[in-house]
N, C-alpha and C positions, 0 to 999 in steps of 0.2 A: 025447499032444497035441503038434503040431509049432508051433512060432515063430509061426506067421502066424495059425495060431489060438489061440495064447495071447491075441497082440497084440488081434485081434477080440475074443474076450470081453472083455479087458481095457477096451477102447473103448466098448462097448457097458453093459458096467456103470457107467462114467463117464460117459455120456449126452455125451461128445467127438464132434464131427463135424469128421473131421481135414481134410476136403477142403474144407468150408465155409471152416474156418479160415486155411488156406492161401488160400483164393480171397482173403481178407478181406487179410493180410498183405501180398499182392499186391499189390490197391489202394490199399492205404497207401502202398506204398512209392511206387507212381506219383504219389500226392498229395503227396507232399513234395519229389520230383522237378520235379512242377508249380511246389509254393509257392517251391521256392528259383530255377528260373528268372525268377518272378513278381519276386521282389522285386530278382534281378540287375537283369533287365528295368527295373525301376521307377530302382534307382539310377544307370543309367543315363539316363534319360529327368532326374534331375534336377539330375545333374553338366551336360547338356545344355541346360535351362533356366539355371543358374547362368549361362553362357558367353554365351549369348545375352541376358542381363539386361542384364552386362557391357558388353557389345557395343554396348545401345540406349543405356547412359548414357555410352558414349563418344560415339556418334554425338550424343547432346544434347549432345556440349560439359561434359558433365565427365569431369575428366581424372584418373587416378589409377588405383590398385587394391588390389581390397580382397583381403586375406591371410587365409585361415580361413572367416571367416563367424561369427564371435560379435559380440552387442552392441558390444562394446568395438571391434571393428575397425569396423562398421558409422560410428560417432560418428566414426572419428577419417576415414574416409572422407569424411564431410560437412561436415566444419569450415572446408575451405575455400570452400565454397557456403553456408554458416550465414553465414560473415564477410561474404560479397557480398549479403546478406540485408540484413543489419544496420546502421542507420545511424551512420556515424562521424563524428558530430557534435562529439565530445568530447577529452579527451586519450586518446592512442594506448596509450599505455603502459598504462592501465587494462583489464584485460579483461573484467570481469563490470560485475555493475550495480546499482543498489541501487533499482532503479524497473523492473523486466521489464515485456516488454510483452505484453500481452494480446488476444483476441480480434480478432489479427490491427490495432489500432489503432497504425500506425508512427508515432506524432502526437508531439513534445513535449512536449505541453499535461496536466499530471497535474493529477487532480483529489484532495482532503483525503480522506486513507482513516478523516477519522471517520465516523461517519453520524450526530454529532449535532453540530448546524451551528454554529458561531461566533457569531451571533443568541442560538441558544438560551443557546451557554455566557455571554453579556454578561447574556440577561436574570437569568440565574442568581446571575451576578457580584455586579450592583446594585437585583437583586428580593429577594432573600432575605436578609433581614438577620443570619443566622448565618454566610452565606457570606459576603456582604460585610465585617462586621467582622474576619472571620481575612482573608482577605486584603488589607485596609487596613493589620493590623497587620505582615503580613510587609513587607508594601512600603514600612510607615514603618522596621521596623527597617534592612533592607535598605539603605534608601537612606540610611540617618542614619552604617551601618558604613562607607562608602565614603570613604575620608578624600583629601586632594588626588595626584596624579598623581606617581610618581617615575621618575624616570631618572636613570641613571650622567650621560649628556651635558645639560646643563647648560639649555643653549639648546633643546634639544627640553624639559625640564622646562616654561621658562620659555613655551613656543610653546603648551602641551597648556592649561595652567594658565590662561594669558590667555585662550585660547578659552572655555574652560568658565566662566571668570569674569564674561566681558563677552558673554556669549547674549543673545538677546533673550528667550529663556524660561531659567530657572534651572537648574543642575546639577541638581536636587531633584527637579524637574517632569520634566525631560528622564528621570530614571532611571524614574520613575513611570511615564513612558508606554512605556516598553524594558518594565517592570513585568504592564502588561497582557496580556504571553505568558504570566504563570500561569492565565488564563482562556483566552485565544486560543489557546494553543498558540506562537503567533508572534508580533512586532512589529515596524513597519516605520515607519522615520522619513526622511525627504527631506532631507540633509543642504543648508544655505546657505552658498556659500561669501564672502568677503570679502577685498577686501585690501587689509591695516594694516600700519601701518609700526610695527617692533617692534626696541628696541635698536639704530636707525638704519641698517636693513634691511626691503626690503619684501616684507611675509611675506602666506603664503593661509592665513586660518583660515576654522571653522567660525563661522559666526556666529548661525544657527537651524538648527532641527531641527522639520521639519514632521510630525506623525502622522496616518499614512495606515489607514483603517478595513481591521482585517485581513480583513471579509467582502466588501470591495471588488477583491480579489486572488486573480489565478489563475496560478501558477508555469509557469516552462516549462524543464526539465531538457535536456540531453544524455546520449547512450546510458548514459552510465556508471552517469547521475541527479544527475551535480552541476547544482546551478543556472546554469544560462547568464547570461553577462554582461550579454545583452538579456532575460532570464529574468522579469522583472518586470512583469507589465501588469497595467494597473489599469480597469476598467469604469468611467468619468469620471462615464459618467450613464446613465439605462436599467439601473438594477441591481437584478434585480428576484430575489423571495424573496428567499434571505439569500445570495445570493453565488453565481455559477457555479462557483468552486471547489469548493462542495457539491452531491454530484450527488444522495446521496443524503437527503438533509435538506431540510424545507421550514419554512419561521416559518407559523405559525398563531397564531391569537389565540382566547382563551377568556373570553369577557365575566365571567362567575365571575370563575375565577383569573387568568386573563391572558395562561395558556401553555397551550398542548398540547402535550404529547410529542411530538417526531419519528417518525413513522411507523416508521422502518428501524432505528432506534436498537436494540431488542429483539433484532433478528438480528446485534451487533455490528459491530466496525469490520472495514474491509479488511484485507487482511494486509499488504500495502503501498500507496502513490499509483497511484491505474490513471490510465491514459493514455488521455487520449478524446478527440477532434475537435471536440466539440460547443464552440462558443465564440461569443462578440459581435465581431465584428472593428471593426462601426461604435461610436463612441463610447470606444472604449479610446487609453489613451495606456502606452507603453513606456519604463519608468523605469533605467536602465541600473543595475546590481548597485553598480558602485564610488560611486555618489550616493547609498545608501542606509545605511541602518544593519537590518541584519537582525539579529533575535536569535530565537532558537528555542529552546524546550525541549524535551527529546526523553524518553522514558517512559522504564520499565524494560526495554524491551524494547531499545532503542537504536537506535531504526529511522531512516536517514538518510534525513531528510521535509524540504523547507525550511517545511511547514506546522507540526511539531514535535505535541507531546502536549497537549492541555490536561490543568489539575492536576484539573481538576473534573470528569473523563469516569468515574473510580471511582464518584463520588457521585450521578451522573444519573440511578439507577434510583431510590435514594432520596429523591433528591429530588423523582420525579415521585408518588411515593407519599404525598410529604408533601401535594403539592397535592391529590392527590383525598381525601385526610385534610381537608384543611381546607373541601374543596367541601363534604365529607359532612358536616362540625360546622359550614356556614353553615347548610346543608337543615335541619339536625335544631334550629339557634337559630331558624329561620325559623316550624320544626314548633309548636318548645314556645312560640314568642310569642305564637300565633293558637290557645290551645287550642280544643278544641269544646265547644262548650255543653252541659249533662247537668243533664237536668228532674229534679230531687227530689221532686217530688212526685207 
């Protein structure tokens, strides 16, 4: 048996179909022929697109170029078109911000990132008489440790001391009302000035200190989020629910108990002051920052708000639990007064 009839039987009892085969190998290798023009092809077509992108964002008037194509070159390409975005309201030298702005609102005007309103925390303050007496007693002790003013320089001792001695409301009172930021979150006092003549020089002290309802206040920041030095306005009259600084908060009254919970309170606070537009412009007056005395407490979290934290925003879930506690034990005193009558016989 010669070679080529070896090779047939051999094929033949392997059920090989060698011509098929090769047909098949053929057009594979055309297909890959195909795919790698395909994708030449393609990266071409999007090193071509890149160029041309290029091209339209010069023609818009931005000027630059971007190196690579990863995220990181992307950002630093737009940074100088982010900055022409941005209002520079503020000091230069700061870059970020501690009040970002949202939903496209370029506004000043931040609103209290609680969502349980200043109203609510007052009635809490001096509704509830667990809360109220811890906070009486911090604010007695508080103001009792505060002993008189010192200074190296003499004549500023002698300036600070006279002030706070001869107010028309007392040191005591005065810290009391700075005080009511344990509930508010903030407090704001309208400083009076005067001038007396002191060690036979005519000096400007403070003489009162007015307090201004913190639910009557709505802040107004620069980019960075410091408070502006015109940053203060106050809704004089037409102040309605408990304050435009709460956007998310409304006072309600409950003939029962007296409160009703804040609607939005459940779904927690902001993450930070959002910036909104919505404001009263008729009826407001602009208190300028250096006339005032602002004081603020700020949470655990340390969030730089000039609305600050109230101490009472942990206890507001139990406290609203207490009140429907106490609806339910009027219902059921109400129940068992009027029992119902039951015939024995």
């Amino acid at each position: 048996m010669n070679q080529k009839s070896s090779a047939k039987l051999v094929n033949s009892q392997m059920g090989i179909d060698w011509k098929s085969l090769d047909s098949r190998l053929q057009k594979q290798t055309v297909d890959n022929l195909q795919l790698d023009k395909l994708q030449s092809t393609l990266e071409k077509e999007n090193k071509s697109i890149q160029k041309q992108s290029v091209k339209l964002l010069n023609n818009a008037g931005i000027n630059g170029k971007m190196e690579g194509g990863n995220v990181s070159d992307i950002i630093s390409f737009f940074q100088k078109e982010n900055r022409l975005l941005i209002p520079q309201d503020g000091d230069p030298s700061i870059i970020g911000t501690a009040a970002p702005y949202q939903y496209n609102l370029f506004s000043d005007l931040i609103v209290n990132p609680s969502s349980v309103s200043t109203t609510e925390f007052q009635k809490m303050a001096y509704g509830d008489p667990v809360i109220y007496s811890s906070l009486m007693y911090m604010a007695t002790v508080i103001s009792d440790m505060i002993d008189r003013y010192r200074n190296d320089d003499k004549e500023k001792e002698d300036l600070v001391n006279h002030s706070l001695d001869n107010m028309v409301i007392s040191k005591t009172k005065m810290i009391r009302y700075m005080l009511t930021a344990m509930w508010a979150g903030f407090s704001l006092g309208e400083k009076v000035y005067n001038a007396k003549k002191l060690n036979g020089s005519n000096k400007i002290v403070i003489s009162n200190v007015i307090p201004i309802p913190p639910n009557s206040v709505i802040f107004r920041v620069d980019n960075s989020g410091q408070l502006k030095e015109d940053g203060i306005v106050q809704y004089y009259y037409n102040n309605l629910w408990t304050g435009y600084s709460n956007l998310l908060s409304f006072n309600q009254h409950n003939p029962v108990t007296g409160n009703n919970p804040n609607p939005y309170a459940k779904k927690g606070d902001l993450d930070t002051p959002l910036r909104t537009v919505w404001a009263q412009p008729i009826g407001t007056v602009v208190i300028p920052r250096r006339k005032v005395m602002h004081y603020a407490i700020h949470g655990n979290d340390g969030l730089l708000s000039p609305y600050g934290r109230s101490m009472l925003r942990s206890s507001y879930q139990y406290y609203v639990q207490k009140q429907a506690l106490l609806q339910i034990s009027l219902v059921a005193a109400n129940y068992k007064s009027s029992p119902i009558p039951v015939n024995l016989h």
